[in-house]
N, C-alpha and C positions, 0 to 999 in steps of 0.2 A: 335657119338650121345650121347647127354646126358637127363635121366631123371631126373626134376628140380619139385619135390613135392608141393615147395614155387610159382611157375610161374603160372601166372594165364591163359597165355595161351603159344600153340606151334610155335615153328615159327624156319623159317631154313633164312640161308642166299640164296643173288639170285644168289651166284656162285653156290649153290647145286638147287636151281629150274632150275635154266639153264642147267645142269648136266643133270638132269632129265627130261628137253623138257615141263616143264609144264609152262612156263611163257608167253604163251600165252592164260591160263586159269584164270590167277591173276585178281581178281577183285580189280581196283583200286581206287574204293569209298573208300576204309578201307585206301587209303595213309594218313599218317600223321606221327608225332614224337611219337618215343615209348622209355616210361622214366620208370627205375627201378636202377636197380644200372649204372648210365650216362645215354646215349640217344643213338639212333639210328635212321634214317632214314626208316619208314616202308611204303614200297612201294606197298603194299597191301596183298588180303586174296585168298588163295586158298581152296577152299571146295573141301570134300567129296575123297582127295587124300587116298586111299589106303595102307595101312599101315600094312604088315607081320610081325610081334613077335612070332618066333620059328612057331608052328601051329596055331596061331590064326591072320586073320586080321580083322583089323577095318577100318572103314572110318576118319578119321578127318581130321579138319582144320589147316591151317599154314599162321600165316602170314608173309610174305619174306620180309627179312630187310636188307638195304643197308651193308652190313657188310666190307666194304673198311677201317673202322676204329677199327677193331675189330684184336685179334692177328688170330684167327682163320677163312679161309672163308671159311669153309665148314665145319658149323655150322649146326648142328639139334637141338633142344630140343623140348622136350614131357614135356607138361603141363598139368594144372589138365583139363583144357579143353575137 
């Protein structure tokens, strides 16, 4: 997991939502290309996932991106989102 202070939003790759059983929660209106430093393939937005840090959880959003082209897939980052 990485937190990325510059990101404007969260987003995991979909070898970790699949991991975690939630890809059949993905709302797929948010698919499109998601461009920052190159591009990615973003297959859509998961709301309201659940999220432990030591004692405190929160709720946020993730948008799951194709990460087949990326060196890592199993990919998190926490955004200012």
């Amino acid at each position: 997991m990485m937190i990325d202070t510059g990101a404007n939003a969260s987003i995991m790759s979909r070898q970790v939502a699949q991991q975690l059983g939630i890809m059949g929660t993905l709302d797929r209106s948010y698919a499109g290309t998601c461009g920052g430093i190159g591009s990615a393939q973003m297959l859509g937005r998961v709301s309201g996932l659940g999220v432990t840090l030591g004692e405190l959880t929160v709720e946020m959003d993730f948008m799951v991106l194709d990460a087949t082209q990326m060196p890592s897939k199993g990919l998190i980052l926490l955004g200012l989102d």
